[in-house]
C-alpha positions, 0 to 999 in steps of 0.5 A: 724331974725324973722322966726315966721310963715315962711314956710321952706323947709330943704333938705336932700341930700347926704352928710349922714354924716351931718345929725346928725348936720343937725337934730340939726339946722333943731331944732333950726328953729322950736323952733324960730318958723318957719313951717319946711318941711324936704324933702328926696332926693331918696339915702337919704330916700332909701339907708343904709350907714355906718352913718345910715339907710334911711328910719329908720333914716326919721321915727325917726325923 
């Protein structure tokens, strides 16, 4: 599949567990040449879970 150039929205939602995973994949669609916009529900950017914290976790990566 050809993602050069393609633009793609990746969104974060609640599922905090999976981010990690999910930062991973969101990577590889970069590398294969795709324009990534990651977009933050509300709880995924303001809330802190065990897993991480909301809005420490969007500025580090």
């Amino acid at each position: 599949m050809d993602l050069k150039g393609k633009n793609i929205g990746f969104v974060f939602t609640g599922s905090f567990c999976t981010f990690r995973k999910t930062i991973e994949q969101m990577k590889k669609i970069v590398e294969l040449g795709a324009n990534v916009f990651p977009v933050m529900s509300y709880n995924s950017y303001n809330l802190d879970t065990k897993f991480r914290q909301g809005r420490r976790f969007y500025k580090r990566n």
